[in-house]
N, C-alpha and C positions, 0 to 999 in steps of 0.2 A: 120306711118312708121318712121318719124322724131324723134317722140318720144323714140320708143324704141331703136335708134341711139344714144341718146343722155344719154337714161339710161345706156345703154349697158355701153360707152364710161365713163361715172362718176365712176362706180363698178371699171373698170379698174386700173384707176388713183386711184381710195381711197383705193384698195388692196395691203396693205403691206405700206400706205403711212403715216401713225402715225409717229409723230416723236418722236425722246428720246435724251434724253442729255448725250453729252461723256465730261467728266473732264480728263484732260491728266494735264504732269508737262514741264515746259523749259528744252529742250534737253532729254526728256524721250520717252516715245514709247503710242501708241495706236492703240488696236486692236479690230474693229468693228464691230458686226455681222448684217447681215441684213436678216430676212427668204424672200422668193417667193413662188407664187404657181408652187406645180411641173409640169403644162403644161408646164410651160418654161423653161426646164431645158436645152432645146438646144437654147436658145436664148442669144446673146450677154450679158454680163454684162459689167456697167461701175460704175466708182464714179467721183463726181464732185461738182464744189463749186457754189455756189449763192444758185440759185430758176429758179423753171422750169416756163417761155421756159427763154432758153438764158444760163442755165448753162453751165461751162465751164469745159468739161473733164478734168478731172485728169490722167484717169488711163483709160482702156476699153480695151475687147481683146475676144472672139469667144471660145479660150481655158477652155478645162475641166478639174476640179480633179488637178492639179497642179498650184503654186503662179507662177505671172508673174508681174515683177517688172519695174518699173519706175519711176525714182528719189529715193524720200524720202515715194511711195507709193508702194504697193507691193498688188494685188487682185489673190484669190482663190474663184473660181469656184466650191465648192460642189454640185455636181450633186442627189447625196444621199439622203443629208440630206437638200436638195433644200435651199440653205445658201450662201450666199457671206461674205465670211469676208472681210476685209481691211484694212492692217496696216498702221501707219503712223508712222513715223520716223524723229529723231534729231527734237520734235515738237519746235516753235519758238510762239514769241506774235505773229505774223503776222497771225498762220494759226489758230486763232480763227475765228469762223463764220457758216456760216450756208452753210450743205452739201447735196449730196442726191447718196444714192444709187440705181441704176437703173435697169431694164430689157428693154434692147432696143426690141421696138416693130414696124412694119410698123405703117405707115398712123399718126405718133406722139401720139401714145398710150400708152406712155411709162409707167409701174409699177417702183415708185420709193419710197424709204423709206426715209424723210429728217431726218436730223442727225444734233447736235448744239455741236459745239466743243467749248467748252471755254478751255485757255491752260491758268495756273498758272502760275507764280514764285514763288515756295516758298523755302526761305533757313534755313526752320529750320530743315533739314537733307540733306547727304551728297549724291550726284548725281551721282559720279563715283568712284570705289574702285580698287585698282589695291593690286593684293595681289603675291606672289613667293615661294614655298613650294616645299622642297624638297619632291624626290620619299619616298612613306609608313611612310610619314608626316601626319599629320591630321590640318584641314582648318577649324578657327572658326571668322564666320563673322557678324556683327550687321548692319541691316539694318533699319533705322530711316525710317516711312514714316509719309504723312499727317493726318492729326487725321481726316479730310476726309472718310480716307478709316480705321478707326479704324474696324469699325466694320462687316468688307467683308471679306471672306477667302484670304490667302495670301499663297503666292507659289515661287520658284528658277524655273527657267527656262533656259535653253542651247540654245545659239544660234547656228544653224547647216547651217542655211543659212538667207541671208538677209532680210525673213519673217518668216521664221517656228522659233519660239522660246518654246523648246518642254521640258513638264515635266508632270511626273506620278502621282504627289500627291501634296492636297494642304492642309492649316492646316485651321478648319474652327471655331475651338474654341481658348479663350485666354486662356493660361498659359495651354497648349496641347503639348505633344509632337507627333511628327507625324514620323516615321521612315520609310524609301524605300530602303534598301541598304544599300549602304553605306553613302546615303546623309539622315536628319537630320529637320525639322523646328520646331520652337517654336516659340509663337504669344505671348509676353506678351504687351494687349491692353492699357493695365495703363500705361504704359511707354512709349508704341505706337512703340515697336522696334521687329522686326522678325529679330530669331538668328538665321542660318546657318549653320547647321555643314557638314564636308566631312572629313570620316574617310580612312584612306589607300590611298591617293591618288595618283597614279600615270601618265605617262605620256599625256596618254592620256585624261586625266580629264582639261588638259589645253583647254583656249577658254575662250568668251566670255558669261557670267550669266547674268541673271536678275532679281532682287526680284519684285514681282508685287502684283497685288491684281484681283481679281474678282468682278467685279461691276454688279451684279444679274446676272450671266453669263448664268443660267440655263432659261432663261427667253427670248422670243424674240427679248427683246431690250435691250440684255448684250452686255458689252463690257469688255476685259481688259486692264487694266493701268500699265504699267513696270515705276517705280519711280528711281532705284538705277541700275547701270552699277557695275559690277562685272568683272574685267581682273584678270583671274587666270593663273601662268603660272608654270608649275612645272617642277625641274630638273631633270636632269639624276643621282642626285648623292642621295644615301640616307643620310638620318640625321646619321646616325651611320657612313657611307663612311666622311661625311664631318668632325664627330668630332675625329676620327682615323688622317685623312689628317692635322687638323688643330694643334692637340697633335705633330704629327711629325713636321711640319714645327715650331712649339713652342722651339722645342728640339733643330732643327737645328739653329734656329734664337738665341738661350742661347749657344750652344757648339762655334757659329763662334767668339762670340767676347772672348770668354775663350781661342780658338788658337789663337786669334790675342794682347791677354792678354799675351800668354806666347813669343810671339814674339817680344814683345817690346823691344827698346834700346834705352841706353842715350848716346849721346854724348859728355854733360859736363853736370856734374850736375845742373839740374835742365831746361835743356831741353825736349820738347815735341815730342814724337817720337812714330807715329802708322802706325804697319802694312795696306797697302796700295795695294796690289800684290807681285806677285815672277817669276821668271823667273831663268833662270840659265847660265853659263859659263865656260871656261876650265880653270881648276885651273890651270894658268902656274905660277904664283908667288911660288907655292910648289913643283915644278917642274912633276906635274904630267897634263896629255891630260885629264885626267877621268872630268865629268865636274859635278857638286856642287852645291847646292840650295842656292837662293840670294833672303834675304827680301827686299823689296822694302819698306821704311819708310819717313814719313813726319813728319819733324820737325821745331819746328819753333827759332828765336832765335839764331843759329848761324850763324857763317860763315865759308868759305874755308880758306882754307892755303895761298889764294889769295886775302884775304881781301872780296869776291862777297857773297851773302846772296843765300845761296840752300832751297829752299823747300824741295828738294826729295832727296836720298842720297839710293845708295844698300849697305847690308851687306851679306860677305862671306864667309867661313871660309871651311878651308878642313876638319874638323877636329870637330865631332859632340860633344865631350867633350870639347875640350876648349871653352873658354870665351872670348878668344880675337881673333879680326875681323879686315878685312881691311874695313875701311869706304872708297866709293868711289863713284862720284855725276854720276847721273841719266841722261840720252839726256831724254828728253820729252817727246818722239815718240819710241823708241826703248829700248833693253838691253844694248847698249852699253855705257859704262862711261873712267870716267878718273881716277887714283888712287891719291889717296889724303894722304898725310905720316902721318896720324895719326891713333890712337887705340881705338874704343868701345868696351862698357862692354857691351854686349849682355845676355839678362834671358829669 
């Protein structure tokens, strides 16, 4: 009876308990599969770091058919396809080592599948892309990965939440185009860069991407690898709204300094004098209440009638045909001045 205790109890433990190796990147993602037999589809699952006994949870949780996150780990419970995934997240050097995914079982029976994460640095491609595209814009991006993963299908992914990172099609030949929509990949392996495209994009296409790879995914002991961070954020304004907006404000920014060209005056020849503001006043020197538009001008170079140096000076005239004006200095803060007994030539 001993015996078959002890067979029984071996079967248990070596079911599902092969291990395989996951390569992940510094600050990139990994996403683990691990199958079980489906008697245990209602039994806890968990994942966790060392070696059995004494490993140390990670993650664990009773829940079916939905991710349930913790930390930088995030476990989904396929009940269906008798499957635990496991992602890991922002990976660092530190979480290299050896893992194990579990079926928690009474009496320490546990079915677990050990798992060897070695995590990289590699900086011969760029880790995080931040891109901004206006609305029914089109988005074209290159993503470098390890020559590693040269030769695994490669795929863009959406993140929709802090585990599901979800996409339709992957491209599984080099120099292939693969089209879904509106989105777009192509694998050229020589180069070792998958291009990216997103045509029409609008509002909602904003959020967080991921180029990745499949490493034998279709296989018991696949996993996937996300290498490159994609921030795509797209505006409200269309590329045609923006270069309409940008032609006007063009226009504007050329006609103000032509009014402030024709505004100009000299005080003595060969002083500096530019429109600055306006404001206005009652023309009592012509003996009228009606009251009259007044350039507010900065010159440099002269002085008052009192010997003091002005910067600022208004001119006024009642009289939109003449050319001759009373010059009279500026308070700082206000319209009000003082009149000064001399004449500019205003143009």
């Amino acid at each position: 009876m001993k015996i078959v205790i002890i067979i029984f109890t071996f079967c248990l433990i070596s079911d599902g308990g092969a291990s395989k190796e996951v390569t992940g990147y510094l600050g990139g993602e990994v996403l683990i599969k691990c199958k079980y037999n489906t008697e245990y589809t209602q039994n806890p699952k968990y994942f966790c770091k060392g070696s059995s006994p004494g490993c140390s949870d990670l993650i664990k949780t009773g829940d079916k058919n939905m991710w349930v996150n913790s930390g930088q780990f995030s476990l989904f419970d396929d009940t269906k396809s008798a499957e635990i995934s496991v992602m890991i997240r922002e990976l660092t050097v530190e979480d290299t080592g050896m893992y194990q995914c579990g079926v928690d079982i009474s009496l320490g029976n546990d079915i677990y599948t050990t798992v060897e994460l070695k995590v990289k640095e590699d900086l011969s491609y760029e880790k995080s892309i931040s891109k901004t595209v206006h609305v029914g814009g089109d988005l074209n991006i290159s993503c470098k990965y390890p020559q590693f993963h040269r030769d695994q299908a490669k795929f863009l992914c959406k993140r929709l939440q802090p585990a599901a990172c979800v996409y339709n099609e992957s491209v599984t030949e080099s120099r292939k185009d693969v089209n879904v929509g509106k989105f777009s990949l192509y694998d050229d392996r020589t180069e070792q860069i998958l291009t990216v495209s997103i045509r029409n994009v609008t509002e909602q296409d904003s959020g967080e991407y991921w180029c990745g790879a499949e490493a034998a995914w279709t296989s018991d002991h696949g996993y996937k690898v996300y290498f490159t961070r994609i921030r795509l954020t797209v505006t409200g304004f269309s590329a045609s709204t923006v270069i309409t907006v940008s032609v006007i404000l063009l226009l504007i920014g050329i006609s103000i300094p032509f009014v402030i060209l024709q505004k100009r005056c000299n005080i003595q020849a060969g002083s500096i004098c530019t429109t600055a503001s306006f404001c206005s006043r009652s023309d009592q020197d012509s003996g009228n209440d009606k009251t009259v538009p007044l350039a507010v001008c900065d010159y440099e170079g002269e002085k008052s009638a009192e010997g003091l140096m002005y910067t600022t000076v208004m001119m006024y005239s009642n009289s939109t045909s003449s050319n001759n004006a009373v010059i009279s200095i500026k308070d700082e803060d206000s319209c009000e001045y003082t009149s000064v007994s001399y004449t500019a030539l205003c143009g």
